[in-house]
N, C-alpha and C positions, 0 to 999 in steps of 0.2 A: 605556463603551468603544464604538468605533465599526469595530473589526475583526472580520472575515469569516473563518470557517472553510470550508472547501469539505470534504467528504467525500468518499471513492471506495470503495466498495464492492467485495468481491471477485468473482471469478470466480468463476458459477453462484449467487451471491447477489443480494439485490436490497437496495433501498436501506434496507426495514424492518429489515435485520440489522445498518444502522447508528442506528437511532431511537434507543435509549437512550445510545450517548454523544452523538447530536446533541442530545438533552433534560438531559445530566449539562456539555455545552459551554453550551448555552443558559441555565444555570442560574447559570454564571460571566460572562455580560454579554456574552459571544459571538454575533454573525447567524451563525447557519447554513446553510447551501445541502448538504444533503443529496443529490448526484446519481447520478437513476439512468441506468444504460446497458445493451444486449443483451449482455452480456460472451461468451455463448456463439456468438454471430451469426456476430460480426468479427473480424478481425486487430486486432493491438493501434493498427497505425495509420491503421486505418477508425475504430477504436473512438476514439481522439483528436478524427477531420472531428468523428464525431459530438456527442465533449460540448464543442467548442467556444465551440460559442453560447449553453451554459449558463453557459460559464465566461468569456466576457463579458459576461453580463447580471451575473454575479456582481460581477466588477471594478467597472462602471459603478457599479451602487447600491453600492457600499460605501466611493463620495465618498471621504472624506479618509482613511478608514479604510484599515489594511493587509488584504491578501487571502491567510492561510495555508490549504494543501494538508494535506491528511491519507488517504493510502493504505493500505488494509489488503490485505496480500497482494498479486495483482497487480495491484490498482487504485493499487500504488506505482508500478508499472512503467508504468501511464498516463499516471500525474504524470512519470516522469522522460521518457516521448514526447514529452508537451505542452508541456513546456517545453524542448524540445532548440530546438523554432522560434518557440515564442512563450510570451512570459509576461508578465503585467500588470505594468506600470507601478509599482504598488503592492503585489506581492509581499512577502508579508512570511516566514513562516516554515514548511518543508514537516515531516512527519513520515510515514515510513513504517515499517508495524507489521505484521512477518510477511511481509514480500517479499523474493520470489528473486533477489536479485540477482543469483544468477551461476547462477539455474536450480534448479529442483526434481528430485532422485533419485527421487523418485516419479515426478513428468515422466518421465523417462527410462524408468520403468520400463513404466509404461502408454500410450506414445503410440502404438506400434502396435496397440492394443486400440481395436475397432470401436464397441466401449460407449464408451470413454473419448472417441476421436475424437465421437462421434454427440453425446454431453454436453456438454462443454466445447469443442466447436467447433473453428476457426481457431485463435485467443489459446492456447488450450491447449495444442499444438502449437509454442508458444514460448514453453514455461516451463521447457522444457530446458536441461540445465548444458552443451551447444553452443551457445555463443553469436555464432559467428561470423555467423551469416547477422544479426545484431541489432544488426551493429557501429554500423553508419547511422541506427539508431533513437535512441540515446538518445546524449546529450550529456555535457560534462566537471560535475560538480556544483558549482558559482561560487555555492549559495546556501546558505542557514543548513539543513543537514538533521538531523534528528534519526531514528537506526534504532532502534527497540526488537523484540530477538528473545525467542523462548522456547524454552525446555528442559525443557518436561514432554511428554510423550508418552501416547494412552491405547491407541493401535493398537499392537500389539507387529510385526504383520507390516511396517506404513510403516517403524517404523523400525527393522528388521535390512534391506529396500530402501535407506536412507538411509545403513545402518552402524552395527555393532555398536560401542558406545562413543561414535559419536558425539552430541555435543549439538545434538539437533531437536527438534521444537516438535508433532513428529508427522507432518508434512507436510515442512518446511522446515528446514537443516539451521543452526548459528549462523552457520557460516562463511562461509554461502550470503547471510544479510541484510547482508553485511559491504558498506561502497562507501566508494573515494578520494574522499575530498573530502570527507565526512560532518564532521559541527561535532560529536558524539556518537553512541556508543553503548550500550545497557544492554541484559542480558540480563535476563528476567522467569523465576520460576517457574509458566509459563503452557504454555496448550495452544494450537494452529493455530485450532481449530475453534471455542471459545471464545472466541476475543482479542475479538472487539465488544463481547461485553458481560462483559470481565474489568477490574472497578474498578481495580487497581491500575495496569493503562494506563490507564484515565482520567487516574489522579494524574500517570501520569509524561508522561503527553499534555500535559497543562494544565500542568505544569511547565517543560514546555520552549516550550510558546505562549508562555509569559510571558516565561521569563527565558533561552531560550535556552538551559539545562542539565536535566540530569536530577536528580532527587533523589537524594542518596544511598544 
């Protein structure tokens, strides 16, 4: 196989918290490009200049090969910045696992806390379920996307924040990972905090690398 995964790591993580499915993709015949960014630095579309040139070094070497994206969290929300204006030639298939699409309850709940701001920086501050000012950021979704949410929770305060009743992942609500245009969706019996390294996204990861759908 001569196709490229690209990984994006979440906000206030770093790229080691993607190693293990980069080593469980790598074990299925997959190049990997594990890339890291200052998630807590920049705004999401600083943070984009920034992994640019990674993610053309990535395109170039992966020659004839396709170049699929894989976002956890809101390093989905980088992938759907980066490609509103540019996207390789060779794009082959994105997946995002645990991203707010339409904003994080939590966001909302802590963005005016001076810990939160000081932590999670700029990007954090737009992981809000206001998403007007984001209108500019992100584009129509024209390409093969796969969302996988979760519905287990182990914080009980995140999610009576989120709502009582409703299905989140602890962070992240399902309704929230929802997007027009998406090729798939599946909800997992998973946590926010967990999802890197919870095997059964791997399966349904490498599932949809291949063929496009999720496993039943």
């Amino acid at each position: 196989m001569n196709d490229t995964v690209v990984l994006f790591h979440g906000i206030a993580r770093t790229k080691k918290s993607m190693e293990k499915l980069a080593g469980f993709l790598s074990g299925h015949g997959y190049r990997v490009v594990n890339v890291a960014y200052p998630s807590t630095k920049f705004s999401l579309e600083d943070l984009v200049g920034l992994i640019r040139p990674q993610i053309d070094d990535a395109a170039t070497n992966a020659g004839e090969g396709r170049i699929h994206l894989l976002g956890y969290s809101m390093g989905g929300l980088v992938i759907r910045a980066l490609l509103k204006d540019y996207r390789p030639a060779n794009l082959g298939r994105v997946i995002m696992v645990g991203t707010p699409n339409n904003g994080s309850e939590v966001a909302d709940f802590l963005k005016g806390w001076f810990l939160y701001r000081k932590l999670y920086g700029p990007a954090g501050q737009q992981l809000i379920t206001d998403q007007r000012t984001m209108i500019g950021l992100f584009g129509a979704v024209d390409y093969e996307l796969g969302i996988i949410a979760g519905n287990r929770t182990i914080d009980p305060v995140s999610s009576l924040i989120v709502g009582l009743g409703v299905p989140n992942d602890g962070k992240v609500s399902v309704d929230s990972t929802r997007l027009d245009g998406a090729t798939a969706h599946i909800v997992l019996p998973a946590n926010h905090t967990f999802f890197p390294v919870n095997k059964v996204m791997w399966r349904q990861a490498l599932s949809f690398l291949k063929d496009g759908r999720f496993l039943s």
